[in-house]
TORLO-347802 format. One record per atom (N, C-alpha, C): z, y, x. Coordinates in steps of 0.001 Angstrom, whole numbers, plus 524288, in hexadecimal, padded with zeros to 5 digits. Example, Ala and Ser with C-alpha at 12.3 -4.5 7.8 and 13.67 -1.06 7.14 Angstrom:
residues 2
81E787E9C683386;81E787EE6C8300C;81E787F31C83390;81BA87F73683232;81BE47FBDC83566;81EBE8001E83264;
END
This chain:
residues 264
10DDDC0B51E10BC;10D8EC0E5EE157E;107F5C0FEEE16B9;1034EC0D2DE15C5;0FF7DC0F40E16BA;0FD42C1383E153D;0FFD5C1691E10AD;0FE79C1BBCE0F14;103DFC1E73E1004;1037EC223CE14AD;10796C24EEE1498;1077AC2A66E103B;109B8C2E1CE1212;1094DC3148E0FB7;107CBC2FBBE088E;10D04C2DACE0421;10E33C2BA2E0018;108A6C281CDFE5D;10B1FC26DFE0291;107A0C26BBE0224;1026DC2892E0398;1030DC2A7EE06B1;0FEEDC307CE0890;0FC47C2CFCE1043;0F7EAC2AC9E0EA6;0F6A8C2832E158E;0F6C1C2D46E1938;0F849C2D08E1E91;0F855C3175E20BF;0F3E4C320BE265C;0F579C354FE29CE;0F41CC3337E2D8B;0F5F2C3B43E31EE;0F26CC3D47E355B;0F406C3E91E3963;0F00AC4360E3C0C;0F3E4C4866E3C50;0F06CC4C81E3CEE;0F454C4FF2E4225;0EFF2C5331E43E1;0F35AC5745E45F5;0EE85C5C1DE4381;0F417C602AE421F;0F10FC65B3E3F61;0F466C68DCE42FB;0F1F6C6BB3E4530;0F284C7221E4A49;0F260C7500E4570;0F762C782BE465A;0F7D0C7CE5E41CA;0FBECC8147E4619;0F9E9C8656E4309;0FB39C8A7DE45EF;10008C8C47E41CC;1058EC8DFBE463A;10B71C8F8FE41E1;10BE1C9221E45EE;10ED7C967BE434D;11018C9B7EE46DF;1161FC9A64E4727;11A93C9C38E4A4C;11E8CC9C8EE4AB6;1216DCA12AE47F3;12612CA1CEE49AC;12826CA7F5E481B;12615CABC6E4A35;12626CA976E4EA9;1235DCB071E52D8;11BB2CAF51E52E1;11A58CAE29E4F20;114D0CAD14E4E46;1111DCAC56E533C;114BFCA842E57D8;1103BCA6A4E5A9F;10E84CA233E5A5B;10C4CCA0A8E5695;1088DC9D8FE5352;10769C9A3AE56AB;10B72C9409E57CB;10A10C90CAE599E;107AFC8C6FE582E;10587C88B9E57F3;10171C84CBE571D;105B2C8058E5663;1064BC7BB9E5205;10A2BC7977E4FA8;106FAC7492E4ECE;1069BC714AE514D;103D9C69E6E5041;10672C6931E4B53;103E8C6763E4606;105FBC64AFE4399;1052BC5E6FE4315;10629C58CDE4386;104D4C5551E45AA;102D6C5328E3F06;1002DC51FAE3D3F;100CBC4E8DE37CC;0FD12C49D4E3850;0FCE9C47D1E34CF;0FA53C42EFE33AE;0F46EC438AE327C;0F140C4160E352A;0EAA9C4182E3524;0E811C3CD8E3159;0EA74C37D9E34A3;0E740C3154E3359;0EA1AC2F1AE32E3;0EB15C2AF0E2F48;0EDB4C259FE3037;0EC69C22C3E2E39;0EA36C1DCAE335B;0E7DDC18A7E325E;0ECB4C1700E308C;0EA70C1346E2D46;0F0F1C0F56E28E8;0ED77C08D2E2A69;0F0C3C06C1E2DB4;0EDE4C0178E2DCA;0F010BFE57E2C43;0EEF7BF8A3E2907;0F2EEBF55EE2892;0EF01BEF36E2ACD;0F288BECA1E2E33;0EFBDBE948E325B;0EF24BE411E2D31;0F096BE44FE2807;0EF97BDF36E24AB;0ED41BDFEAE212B;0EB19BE4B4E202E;0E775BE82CE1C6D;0E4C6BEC92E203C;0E06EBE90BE22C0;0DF07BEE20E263A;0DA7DBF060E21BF;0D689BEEB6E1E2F;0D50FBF00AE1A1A;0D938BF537E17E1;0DB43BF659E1931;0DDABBF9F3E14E0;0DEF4BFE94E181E;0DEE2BFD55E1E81;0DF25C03C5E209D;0DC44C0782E203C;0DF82C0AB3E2073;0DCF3C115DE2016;0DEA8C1469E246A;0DD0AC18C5E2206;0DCCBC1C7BE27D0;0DD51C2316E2433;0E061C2623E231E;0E23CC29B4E1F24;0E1C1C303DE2331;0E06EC311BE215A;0E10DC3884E2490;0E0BFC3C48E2277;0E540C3FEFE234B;0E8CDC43EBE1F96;0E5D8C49B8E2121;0E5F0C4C19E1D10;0E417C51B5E1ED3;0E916C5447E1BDD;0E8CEC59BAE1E7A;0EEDEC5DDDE1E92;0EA6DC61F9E1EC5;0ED41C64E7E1C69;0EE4EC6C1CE1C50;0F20FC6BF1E1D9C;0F334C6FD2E23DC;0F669C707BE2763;0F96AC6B33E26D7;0FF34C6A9AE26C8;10377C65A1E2655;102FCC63C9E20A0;0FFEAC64DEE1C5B;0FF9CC639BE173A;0FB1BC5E17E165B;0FED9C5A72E1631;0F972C56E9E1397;0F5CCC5784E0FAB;0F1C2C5785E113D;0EDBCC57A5E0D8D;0ECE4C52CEE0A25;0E9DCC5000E0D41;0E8CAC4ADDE0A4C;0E798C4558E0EDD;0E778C3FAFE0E0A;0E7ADC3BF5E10C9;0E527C3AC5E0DB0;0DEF2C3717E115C;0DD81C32FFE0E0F;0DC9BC2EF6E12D5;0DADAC2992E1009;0D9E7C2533E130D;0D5F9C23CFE0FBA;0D342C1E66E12F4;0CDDBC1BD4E0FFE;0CF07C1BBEE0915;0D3ECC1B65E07BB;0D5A4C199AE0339;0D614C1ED4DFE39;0D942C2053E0157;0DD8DC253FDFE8E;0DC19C2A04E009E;0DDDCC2EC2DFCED;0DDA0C3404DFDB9;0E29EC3677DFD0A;0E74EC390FDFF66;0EAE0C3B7BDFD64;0EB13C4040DFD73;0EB49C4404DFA9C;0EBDFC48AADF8EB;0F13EC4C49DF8E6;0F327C4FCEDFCE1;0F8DBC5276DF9DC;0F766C572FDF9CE;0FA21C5798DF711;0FCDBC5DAFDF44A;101EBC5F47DF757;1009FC6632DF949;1082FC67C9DFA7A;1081FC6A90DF695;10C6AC6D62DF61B;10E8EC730CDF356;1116AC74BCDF8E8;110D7C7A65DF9EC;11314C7A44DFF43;1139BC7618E0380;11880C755CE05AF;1174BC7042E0A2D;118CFC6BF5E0831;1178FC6BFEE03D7;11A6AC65C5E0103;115E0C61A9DFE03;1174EC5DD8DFFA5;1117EC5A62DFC5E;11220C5A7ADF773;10F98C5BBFDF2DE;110B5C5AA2DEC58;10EA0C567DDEB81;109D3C53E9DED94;10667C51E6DE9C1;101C4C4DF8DEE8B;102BFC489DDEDD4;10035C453FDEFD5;0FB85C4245DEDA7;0F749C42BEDECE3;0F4F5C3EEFDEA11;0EF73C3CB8DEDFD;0EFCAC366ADEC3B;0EC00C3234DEFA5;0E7F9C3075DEBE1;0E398C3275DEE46;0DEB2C2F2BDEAC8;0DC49C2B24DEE32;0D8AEC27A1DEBF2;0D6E0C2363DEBEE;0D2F4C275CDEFFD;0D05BC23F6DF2FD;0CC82C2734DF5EB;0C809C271CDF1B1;0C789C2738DEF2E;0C173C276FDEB68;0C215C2B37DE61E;0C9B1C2DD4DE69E;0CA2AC32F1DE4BB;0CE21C30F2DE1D9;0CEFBC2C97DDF9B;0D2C7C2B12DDC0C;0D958C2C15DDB92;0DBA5C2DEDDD8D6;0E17BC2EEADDB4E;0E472C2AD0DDB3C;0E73CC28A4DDD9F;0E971C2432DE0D4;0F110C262EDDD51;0F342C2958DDFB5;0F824C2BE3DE01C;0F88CC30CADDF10;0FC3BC3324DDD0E;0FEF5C38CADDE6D;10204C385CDDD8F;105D9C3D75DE153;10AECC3E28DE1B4;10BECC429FDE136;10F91C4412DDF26;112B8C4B6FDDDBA;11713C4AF5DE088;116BDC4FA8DE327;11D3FC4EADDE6FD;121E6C55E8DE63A;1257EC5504DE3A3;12865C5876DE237;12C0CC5999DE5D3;12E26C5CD3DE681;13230C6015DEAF8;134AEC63B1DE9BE;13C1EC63D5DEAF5;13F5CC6713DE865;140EFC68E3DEF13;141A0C6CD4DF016;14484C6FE2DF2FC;141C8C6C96DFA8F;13E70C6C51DF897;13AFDC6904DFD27;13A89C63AADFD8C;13CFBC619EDFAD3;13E87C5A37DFAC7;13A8CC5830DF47E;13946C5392DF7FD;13500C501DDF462;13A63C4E4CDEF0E;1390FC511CDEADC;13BCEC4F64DE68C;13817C4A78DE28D;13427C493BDE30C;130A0C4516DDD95;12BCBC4711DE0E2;1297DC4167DDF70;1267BC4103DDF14;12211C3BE7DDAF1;11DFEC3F82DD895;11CCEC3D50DD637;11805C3BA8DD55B;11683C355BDD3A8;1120BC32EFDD6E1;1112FC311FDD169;10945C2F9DDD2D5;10610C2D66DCF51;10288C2AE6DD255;1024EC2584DCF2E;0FE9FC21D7DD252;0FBBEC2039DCE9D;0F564C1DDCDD06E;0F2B1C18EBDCBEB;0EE93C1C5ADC774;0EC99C20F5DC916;0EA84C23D6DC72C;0E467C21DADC36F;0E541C21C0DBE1D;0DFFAC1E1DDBBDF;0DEE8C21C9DB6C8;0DA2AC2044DB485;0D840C232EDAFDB;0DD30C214DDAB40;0DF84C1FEEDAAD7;0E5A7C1EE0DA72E;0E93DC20E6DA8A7;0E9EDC20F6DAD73;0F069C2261DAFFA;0ECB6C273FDB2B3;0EBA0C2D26DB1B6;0E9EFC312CDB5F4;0EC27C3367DB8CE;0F2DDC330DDB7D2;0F676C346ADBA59;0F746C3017DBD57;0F6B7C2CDADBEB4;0FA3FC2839DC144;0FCCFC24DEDBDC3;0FC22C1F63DBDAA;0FEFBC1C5EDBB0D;103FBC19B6DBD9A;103ABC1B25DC120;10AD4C1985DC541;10B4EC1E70DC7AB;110BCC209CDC345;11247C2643DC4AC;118A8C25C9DC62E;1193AC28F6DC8FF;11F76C29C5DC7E5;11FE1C2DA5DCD37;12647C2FE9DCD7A;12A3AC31D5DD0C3;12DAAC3152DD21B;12F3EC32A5DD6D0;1323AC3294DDC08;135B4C373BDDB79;13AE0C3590DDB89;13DC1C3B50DD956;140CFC3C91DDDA0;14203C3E15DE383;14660C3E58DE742;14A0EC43E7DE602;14FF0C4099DE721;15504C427FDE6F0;1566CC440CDEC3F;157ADC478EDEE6D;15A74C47A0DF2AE;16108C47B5DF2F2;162DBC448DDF3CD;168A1C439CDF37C;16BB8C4770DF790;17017C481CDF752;17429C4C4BDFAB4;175A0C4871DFF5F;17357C42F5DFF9B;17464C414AE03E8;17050C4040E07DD;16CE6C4340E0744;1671CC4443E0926;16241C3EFBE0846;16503C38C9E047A;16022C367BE038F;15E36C3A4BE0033;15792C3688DFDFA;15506C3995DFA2C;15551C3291DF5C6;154B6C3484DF1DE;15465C311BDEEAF;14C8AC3105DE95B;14BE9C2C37DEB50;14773C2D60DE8C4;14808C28BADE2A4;14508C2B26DDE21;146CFC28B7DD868;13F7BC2867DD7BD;13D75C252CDD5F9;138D6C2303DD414;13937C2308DCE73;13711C2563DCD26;1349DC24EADC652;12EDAC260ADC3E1;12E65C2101DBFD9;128B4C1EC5DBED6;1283BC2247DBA1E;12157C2467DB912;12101C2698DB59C;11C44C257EDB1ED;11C9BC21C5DAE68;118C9C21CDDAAE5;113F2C239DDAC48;10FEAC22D3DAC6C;10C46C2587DAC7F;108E5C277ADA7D2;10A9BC24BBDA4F0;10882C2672D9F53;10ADEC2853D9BD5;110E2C28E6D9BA7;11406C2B4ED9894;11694C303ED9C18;11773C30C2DA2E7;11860C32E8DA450;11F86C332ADA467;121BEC3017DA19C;12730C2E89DA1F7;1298AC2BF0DA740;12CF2C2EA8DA9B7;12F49C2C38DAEF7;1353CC28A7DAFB1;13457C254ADB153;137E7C226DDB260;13AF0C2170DB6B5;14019C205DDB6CD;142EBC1F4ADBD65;14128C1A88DBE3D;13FA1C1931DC275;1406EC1457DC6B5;144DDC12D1DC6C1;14693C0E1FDC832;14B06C0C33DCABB;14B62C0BD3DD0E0;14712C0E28DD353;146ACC0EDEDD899;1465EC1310DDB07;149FBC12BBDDEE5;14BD6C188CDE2C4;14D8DC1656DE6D8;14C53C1C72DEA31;14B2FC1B51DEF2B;14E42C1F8CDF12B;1527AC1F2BDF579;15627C24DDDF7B0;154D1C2411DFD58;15304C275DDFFC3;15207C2A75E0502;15442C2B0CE0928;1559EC2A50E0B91;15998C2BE5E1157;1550EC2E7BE1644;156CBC33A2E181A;15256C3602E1BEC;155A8C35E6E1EFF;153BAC388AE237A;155ADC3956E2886;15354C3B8CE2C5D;15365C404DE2DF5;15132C43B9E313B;1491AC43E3E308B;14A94C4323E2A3D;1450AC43F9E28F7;1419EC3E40E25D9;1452DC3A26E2A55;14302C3559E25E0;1451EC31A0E2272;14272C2F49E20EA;1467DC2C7DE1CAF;146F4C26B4E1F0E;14BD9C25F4E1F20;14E4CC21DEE2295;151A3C1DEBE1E90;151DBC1EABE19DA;15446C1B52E159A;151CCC1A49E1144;1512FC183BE0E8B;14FB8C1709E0991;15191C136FE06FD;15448C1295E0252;1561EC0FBCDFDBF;15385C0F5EDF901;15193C09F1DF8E9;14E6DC0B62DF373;15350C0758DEF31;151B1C0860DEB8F;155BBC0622DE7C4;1520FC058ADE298;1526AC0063DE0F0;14EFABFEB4DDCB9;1512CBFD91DD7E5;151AEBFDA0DD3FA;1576BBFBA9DCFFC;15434BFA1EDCA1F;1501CBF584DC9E7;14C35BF4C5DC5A6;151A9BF119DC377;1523BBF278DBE30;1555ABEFC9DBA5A;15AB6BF006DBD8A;15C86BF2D1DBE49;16159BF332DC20F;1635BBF087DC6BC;15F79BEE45DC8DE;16176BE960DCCC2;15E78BEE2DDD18F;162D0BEEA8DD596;16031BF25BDDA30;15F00BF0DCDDE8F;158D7BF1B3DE0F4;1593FBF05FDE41D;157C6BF523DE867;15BA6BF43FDEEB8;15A96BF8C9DF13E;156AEBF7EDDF777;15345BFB36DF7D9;1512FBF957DFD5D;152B2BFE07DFF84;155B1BFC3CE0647;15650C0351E08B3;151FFC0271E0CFE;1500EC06AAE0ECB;14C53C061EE140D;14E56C0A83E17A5;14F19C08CAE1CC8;15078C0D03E202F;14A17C0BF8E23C7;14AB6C1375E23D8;14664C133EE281C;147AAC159FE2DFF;14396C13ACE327E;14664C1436E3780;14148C1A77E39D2;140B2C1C21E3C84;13D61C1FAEE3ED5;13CB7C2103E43B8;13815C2364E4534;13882C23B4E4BD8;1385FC2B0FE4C35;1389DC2C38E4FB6;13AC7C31CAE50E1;13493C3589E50A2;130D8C3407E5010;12AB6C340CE50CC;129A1C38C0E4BF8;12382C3979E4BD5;12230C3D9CE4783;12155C3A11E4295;121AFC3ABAE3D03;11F83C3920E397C;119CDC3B5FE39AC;11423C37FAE38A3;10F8AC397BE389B;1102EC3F1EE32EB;11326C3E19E3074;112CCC4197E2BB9;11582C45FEE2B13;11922C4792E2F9E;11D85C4AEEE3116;11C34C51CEE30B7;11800C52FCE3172;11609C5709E3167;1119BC584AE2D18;1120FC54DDE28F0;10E54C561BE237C;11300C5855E2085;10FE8C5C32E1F43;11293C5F65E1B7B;1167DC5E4CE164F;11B20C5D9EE15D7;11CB7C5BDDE1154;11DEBC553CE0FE5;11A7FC536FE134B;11AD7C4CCDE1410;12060C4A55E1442;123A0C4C98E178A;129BDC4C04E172B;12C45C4B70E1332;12AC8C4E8DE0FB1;12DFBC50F2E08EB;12E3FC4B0AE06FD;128E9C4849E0737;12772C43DFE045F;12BE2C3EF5E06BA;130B0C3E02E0477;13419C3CEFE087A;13460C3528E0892;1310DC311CE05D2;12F2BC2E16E02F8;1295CC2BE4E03FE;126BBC2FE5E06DA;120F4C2E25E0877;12259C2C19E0E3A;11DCEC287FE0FA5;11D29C2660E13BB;11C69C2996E1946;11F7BC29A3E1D10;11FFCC2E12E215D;12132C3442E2015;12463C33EDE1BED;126EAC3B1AE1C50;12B73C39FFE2045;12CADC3858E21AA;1302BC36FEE2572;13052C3B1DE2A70;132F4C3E1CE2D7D;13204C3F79E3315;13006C3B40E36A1;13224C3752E37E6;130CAC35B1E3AA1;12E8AC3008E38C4;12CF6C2C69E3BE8;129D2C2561E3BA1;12DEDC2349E39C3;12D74C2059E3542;12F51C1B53E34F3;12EBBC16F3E385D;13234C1482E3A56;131F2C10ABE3DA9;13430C09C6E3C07;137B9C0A8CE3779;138EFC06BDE375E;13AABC0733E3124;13B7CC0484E2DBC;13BDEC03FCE27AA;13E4EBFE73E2753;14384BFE9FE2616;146DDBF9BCE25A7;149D4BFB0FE1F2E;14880BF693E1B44;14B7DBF684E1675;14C85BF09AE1647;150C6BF1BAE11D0;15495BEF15E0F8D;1548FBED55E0A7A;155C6BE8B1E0709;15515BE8B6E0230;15BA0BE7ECDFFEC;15D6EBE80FDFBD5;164C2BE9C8DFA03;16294BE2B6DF85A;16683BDEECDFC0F;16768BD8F1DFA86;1639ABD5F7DFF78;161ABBD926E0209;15D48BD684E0529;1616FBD851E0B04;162E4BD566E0E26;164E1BD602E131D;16417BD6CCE1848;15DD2BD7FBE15C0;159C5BD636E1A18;155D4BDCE7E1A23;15360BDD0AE1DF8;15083BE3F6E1ECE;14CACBE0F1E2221;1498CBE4ECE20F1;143C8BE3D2E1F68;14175BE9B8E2344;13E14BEA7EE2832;13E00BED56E2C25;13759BEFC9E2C99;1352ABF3BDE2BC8;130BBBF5AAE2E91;12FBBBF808E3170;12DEFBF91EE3596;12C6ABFB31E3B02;12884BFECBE3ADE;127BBC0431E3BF4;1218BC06F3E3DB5;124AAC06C1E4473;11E28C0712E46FE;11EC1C0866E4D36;11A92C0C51E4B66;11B5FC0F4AE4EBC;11807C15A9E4FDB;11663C14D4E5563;1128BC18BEE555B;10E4AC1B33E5B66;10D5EC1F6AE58B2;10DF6C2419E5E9D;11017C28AAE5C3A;10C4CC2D08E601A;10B5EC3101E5ED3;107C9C3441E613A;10BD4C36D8E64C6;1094AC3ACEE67BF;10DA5C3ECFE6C3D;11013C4340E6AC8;10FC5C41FEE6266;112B0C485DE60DE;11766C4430E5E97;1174DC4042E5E60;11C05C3CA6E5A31;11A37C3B57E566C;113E0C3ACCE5448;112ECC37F1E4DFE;10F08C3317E5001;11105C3044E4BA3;10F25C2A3CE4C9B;108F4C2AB3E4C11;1068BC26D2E5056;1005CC2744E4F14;10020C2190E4F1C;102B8C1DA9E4DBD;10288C18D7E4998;107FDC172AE498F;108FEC132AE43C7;10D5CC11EBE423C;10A01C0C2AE4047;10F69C08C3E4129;10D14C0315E41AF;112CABFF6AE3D38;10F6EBFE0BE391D;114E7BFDD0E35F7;115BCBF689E3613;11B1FBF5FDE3617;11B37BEFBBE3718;11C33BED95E338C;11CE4BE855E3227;11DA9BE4E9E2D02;12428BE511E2DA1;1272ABE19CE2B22;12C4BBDF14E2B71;12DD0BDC26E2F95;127E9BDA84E3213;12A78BD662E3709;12916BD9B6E3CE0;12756BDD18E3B55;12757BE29AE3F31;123B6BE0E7E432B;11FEFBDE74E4317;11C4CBDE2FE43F7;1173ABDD31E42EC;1173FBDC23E3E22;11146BDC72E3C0E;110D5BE224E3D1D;10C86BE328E3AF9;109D4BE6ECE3B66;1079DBE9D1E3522;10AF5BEC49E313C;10A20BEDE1E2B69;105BFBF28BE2AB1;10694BF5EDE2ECD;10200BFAC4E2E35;102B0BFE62E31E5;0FF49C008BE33FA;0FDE1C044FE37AD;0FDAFC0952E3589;0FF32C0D41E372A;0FCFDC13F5E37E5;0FBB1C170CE3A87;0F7CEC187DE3AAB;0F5B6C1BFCE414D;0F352C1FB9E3F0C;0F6C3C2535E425A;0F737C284AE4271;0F211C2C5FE4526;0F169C2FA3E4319;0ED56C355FE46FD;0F049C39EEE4423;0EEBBC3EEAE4944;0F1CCC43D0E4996;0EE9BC46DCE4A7C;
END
């Protein structure tokens, strides 16, 4: 969680842009986006950062923090292409993101970038199905990095949305045929997502906050385990509806796991 955006840290903007209507009396349109976000964690305070995003118009540009640099790419209003360097220039990650008829179809990632492996030595893709019963189904496959030969996973993951967010998840694991399944339902509050108005961010249906609205609560299950297992965000919220901190809890719903605070 501490790097939103795929990883991608975010944070909190407002950009004034001028859109004309039909009858061209060119009214003035707030777009709200993400500027800053402090990421604190109260048991590793050594390790907070503080990340801030620059845009062309609603288009992310790039996020960096003390650490990291992230970089995207659109093609029209769609993100293609994610990549995170080391702050001292080094490439960290990249990601390729493909799209059929507007929907995130693969995506495909490279990590571990060294004078042996120049492509990435932990490669692979993310292949999503959209089913006729409106889940999405996602298939993982590993790809050599040196032969470039791809393989299936035995792990997948199917989707359940709902008026924009994703409120189900089933993962299903099946190493040597023995399966095991975790489902997670998620809960939400009626509020803005900080990421709701970046361009294309939605498509990414799998990254952290494409969601419409806050996650509020994250309860899973394990297939033989009888027992569920519960996480909590509480939000504080500005006077347009987007959170200007999120406070994430442990299992016993009250520690205290990590902070996010928000600017606009």
């Amino acid at each position: 969680m501490k790097k939103i955006l795929f990883l991608f840290g975010a944070l909190a903007l407002i950009i004034t842009s001028c859109s004309s209507n039909d009858d061209d009396s060119g009214k003035n349109e707030v777009v709200i986006l993400p500027k800053t976000i402090k990421f604190s964690e109260p048991d590793y305070p050594l390790e907070n950062t503080t990340s801030i995003i620059t845009y062309d118009g609603n288009k992310i540009v790039s996020s960096i923090d003390e650490e990291t640099k992230t970089i995207f790419t659109y093609e029209g209003n769609v993100i293609v292409k994610s990549i995170e360097y080391e702050i001292t220039g080094d490439k960290r990650e990249e990601q390729s993101f493909s799209y059929t008829n507007g929907k995130l179809t693969s995506t495909l990632y490279a990590r571990k970038f060294t004078s042996q492996y120049p492509f990435g030595q932990y490669k692979g893709r993310y292949v999503y199905t959209y089913n006729p019963d409106g889940t999405v189904k996602r298939e993982v496959y590993s790809i050599n990095p040196t032969t470039g030969i791809e393989s299936k996973n035995d792990y997948l993951e199917v989707y359940t949305f709902q008026n924009g967010n994703l409120v189900k998840m089933v993962a299903t694991d099946q190493p040597s045929g023995v399966s095991s399944v975790r489902t997670s339902l998620y809960e939400y509050d009626i509020k803005n997502s900080p990421f709701k108005n970046v361009l294309g961010y939605n498509l990414l249906i799998d990254a952290d906050n494409s969601s419409v609205n806050n996650l509020t609560k994250h309860t899973y299950t394990y297939s033989g385990d009888n027992s569920s297992y519960s996480r909590k965000t509480v939000y504080e919220y500005n006077d347009k509806g987007y959170p200007t901190k999120e406070t994430l809890y442990g299992q016993d719903g009250v520690t205290v796991d990590a902070i996010h605070e928000y600017t606009y």
